[in-house]
N, C-alpha and C positions, 0 to 999 in steps of 0.2 A: 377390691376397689382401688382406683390408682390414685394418686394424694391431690391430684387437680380437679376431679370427676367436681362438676356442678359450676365450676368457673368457663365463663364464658368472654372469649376476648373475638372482637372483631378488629381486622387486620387490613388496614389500606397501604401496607409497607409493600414495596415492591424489590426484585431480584431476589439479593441473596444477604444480607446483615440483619435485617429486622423479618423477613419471614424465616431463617434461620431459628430465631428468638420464638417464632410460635410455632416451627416444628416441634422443638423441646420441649414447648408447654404443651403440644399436645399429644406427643409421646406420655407426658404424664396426668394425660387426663383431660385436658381443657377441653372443651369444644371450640374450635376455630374457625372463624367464617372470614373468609378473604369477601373484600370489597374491591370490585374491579369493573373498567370500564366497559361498555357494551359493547361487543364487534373483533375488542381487539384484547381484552384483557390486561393484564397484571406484563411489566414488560418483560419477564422472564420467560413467558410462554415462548417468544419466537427466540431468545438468548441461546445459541445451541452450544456446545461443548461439541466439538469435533463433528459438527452438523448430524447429530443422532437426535432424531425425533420419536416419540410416540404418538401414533395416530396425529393430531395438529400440533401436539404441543410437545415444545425439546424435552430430552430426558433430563436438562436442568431442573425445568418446572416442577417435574413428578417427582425430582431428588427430597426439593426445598421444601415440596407440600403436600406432602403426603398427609393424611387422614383431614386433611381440611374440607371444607367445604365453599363452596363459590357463590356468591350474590352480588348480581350487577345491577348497577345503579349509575348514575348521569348528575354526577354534583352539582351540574350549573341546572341542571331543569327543578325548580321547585318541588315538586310531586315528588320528585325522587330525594330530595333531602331533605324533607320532610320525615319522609320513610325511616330513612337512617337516623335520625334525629330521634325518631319514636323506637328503634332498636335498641339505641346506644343507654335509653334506661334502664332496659334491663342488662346489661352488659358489663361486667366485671372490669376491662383493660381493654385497650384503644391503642393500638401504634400506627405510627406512620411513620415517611421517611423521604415527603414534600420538603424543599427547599424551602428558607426563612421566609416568612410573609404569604407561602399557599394558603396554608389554612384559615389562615386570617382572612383572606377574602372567600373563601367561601363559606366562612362561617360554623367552621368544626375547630378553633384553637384552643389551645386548653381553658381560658376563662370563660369560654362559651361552653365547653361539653361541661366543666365543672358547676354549670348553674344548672343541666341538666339532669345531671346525674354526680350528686357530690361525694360519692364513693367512688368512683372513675379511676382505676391507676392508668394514666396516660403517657404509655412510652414513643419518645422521639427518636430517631436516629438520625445523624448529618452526618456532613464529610468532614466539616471541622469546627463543628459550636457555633453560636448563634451569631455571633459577635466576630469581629477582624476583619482582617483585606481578604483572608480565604473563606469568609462568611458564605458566600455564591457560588465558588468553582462546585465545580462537579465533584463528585464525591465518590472516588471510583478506585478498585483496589491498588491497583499497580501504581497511580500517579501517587495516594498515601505512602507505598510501601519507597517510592523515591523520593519522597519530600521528606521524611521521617527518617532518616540514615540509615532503614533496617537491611537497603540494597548494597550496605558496605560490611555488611556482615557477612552475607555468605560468598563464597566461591572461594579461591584464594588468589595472593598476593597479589597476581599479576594479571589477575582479570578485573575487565571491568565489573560496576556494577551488579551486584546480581541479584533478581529480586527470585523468592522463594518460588516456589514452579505448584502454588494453587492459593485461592481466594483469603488467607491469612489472617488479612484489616477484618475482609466482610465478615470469616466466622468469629474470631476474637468479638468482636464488637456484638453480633449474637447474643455470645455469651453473656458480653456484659450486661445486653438487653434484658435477657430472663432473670440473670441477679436479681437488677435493681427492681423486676417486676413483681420477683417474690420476694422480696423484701418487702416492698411498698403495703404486699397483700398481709404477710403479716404484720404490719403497722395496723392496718387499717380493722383488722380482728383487735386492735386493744382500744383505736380510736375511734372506729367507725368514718374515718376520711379516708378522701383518696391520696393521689398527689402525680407531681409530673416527674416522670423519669426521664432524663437526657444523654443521649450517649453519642458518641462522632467514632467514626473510624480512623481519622489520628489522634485525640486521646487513646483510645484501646489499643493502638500501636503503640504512643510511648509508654504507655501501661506494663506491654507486653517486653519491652525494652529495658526495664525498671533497674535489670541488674547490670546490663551496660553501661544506662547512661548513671546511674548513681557512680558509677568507676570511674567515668569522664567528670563527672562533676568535681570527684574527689581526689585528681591524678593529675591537677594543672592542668584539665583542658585538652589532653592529648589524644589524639583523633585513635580509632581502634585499629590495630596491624594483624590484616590477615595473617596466618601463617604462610611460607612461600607456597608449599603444596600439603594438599589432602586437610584444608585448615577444617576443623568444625564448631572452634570457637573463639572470634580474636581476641579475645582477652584469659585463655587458659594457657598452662604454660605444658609444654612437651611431655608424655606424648601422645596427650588428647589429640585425637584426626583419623584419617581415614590411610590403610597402608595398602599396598597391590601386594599379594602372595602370586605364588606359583601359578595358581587357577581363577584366583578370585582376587578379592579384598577383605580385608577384615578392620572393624573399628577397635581403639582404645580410649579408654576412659581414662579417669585419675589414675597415676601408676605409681612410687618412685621410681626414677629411672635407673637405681641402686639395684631393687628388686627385679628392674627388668633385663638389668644388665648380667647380674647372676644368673636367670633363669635362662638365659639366650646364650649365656658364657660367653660375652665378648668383652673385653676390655675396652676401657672407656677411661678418657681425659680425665683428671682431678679434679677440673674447673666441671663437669658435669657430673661430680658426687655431691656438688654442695645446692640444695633446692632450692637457694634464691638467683638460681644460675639457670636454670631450668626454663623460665618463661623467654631470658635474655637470650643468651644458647637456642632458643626452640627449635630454629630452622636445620642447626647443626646436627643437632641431637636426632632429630627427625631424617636427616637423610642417613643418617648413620642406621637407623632404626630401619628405613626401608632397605636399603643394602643388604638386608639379614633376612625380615619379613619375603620377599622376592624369589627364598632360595627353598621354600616350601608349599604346600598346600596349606590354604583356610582351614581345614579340619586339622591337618597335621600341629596347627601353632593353637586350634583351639583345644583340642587335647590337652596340649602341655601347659600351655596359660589357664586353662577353666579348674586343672587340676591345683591348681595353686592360688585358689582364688583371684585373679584377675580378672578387672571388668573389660572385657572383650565380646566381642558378636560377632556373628558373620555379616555381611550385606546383602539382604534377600533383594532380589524382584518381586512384583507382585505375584510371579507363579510361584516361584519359589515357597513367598511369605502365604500363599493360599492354600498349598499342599502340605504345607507342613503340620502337623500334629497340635504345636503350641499354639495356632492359630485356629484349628478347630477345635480344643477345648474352648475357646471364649463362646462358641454360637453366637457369632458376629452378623452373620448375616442374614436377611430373611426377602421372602417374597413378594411383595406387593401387588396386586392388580388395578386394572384400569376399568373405567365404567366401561371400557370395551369388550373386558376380559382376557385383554394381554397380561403374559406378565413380566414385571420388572426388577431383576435382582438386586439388592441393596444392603446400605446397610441397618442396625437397630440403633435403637437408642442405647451409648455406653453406659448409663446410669442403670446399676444394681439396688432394689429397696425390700429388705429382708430375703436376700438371697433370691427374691426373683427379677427375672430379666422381660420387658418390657417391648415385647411386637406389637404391628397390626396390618391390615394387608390391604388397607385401600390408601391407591395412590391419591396424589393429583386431581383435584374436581375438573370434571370439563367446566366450560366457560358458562360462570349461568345455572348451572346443574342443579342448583339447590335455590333461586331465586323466589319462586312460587308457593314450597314447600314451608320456606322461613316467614314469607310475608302471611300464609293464613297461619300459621304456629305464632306467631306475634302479634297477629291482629295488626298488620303495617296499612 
């Protein structure tokens, strides 16, 4: 039995942050029933990633929804919310992820679902909280990831901006989706209440920020300094990054650069034996570092560094990181099918519970596909 089985959340959240949040719940059990408009659906159906479709709908859609189920409904026509009105009492959790004031006029806001059903954990998700000047902007990954400073993190020194290369704000924010929803649920086993969960995609960024900007907070204010090259954290000191070898690249982690200077046998300035010179230094220290790195093979330096404890790695590919051993002991990935009976490779749920690992093999609902089936199961 998976620890959600008997919880039921119905899902009018669309794309990819708040139906993100009811994949997990239903990876662990939940039953999930997306609420979606007639004709055209939930707006990630047509959202494609590199224009790959399954049968009508992108392989986004079937990524984000898998084992859910679909029921269409017409908000503005009474009969129809009506319906959903008479669902949502039986119904454990409710999110969505309308712009301030939708729900309100149509009549599902939390103080309304709460007179209906006073057990209700009702999760919200925005782009940036109820309240402010960016109360109404769209709420969309990439425009967070640049309003939020997190595009001054990656790349290095003398690049611009760089924002991370996948959806970031929308899964973070997910995440913080299902937190607060189990949380809320085991609240509500000691109080028998529900309650309203709210989460934005820039909270969950600066959340996800929390040890940079506490630096900045704490540092006068001083804006963060990429490294010149191969930076992979601006605020660590040398020779945290990424270095080119003979074939490859290889990453380093925390190192002394004492230690690393022995084990490379190279002599090294005074002023880079002392570790509070190490972050100042960084750039220095680091081209010095690749000059040496460049004159071998990725395995050849990981040999000699893994042997000496060093945190070091190679830099896969995804072929690379597919074929390799370390990656097929996790049994990461699984199957899914479509009501069509295509199939679609993906991934599991990373969450382990008593050593078992947690599949299931139906994608994506077609549009509707379960509309008929849920209204005589509920008497709607």
């Amino acid at each position: 039995m998976k620890p959600l089985e008997g919880i039921l959340v119905i899902e009018f959240s669309q794309f990819m942050a708040g139906p993100s949040a009811g994949l997990r719940l239903a990876d662990l059990g939940a039953r999930v029933i997306k609420i979606e408009r007639p004709e055209v659906g939930e707006g990630s159906r047509q959202l494609a990633i590199k224009n790959l479709f399954i049968d009508d709908d992108s392989l986004l859609f079937h990524t984000i929804n898998r084992n859910k189920e679909s029921y269409t409904a017409d908000l503005k026509n009474p009969e129809d919310l009506k319906r959903i009105k008479k669902l949502i009492i039986s119904a454990d959790v409710m999110t969505h992820n309308f712009r301030p004031g939708v729900m309100e006029k149509i009549g599902l806001d939390y103080e309304t679902v709460r007179g209906i059903n006073p057990k209700m954990v009702y999760g919200v998700v925005s782009g940036y909280g109820p309240l402010g000047p960016w109360a109404k902007k769209p709420g969309q990954d990439l425009l967070i990831q640049a309003l939020s400073g997190l595009s001054y993190l990656s790349g290095s020194a003398n690049d611009h901006p760089t924002p991370m290369g996948l959806a970031v704000c929308d899964i973070l924010t997910g995440i913080h989706l299902a937190q607060g929803i189990l949380a809320a649920l085991i609240r509500r086993g000691k109080t028998q209440k529900g309650g309203l969960i709210e989460v934005s995609l820039l909270e969950s960024t600066l959340d996800f920020q929390f040890e940079v900007l506490t630096t900045h907070f704490n540092d006068g204010g001083k804006h963060p300094k990429r490294a010149k090259q191969g930076n992979a954290h601006a605020y660590l000191s040398a020779p945290y990054g990424i270095y080119k070898t003979k074939d490859g690249y290889l990453s380093l982690a925390m190192t002394p650069i004492t230690k690393l200077a022995t084990l490379l046998q190279i002599d090294i300035p005074r002023a880079y034996k002392l570790e509070k010179n190490w972050f100042d230094k960084r750039n220095e220290i680091m081209d010095l570092l690749r000059s040496v790195f460049i004159t071998k093979t990725t395995e050849q330096w990981l040999v000699l560094l893994e042997k000496e404890n060093i945190w070091c790695s190679n830099v896969y590919s995804y072929k690379d990181l597919l074929e390799h051993e370390g990656y097929k002991a996790l049994q990461m990935d699984q199957d899914i099918i479509t009501s069509n009976g295509k199939n679609i490779r993906t991934t599991r749920c990373p969450i382990r519970i008593n050593e078992e690992r947690y599949y299931n093999t139906k994608s994506g609902p077609k549009l509707g596909e379960d509309t008929e089936r849920i209204i005589k199961e509920f008497s709607l």
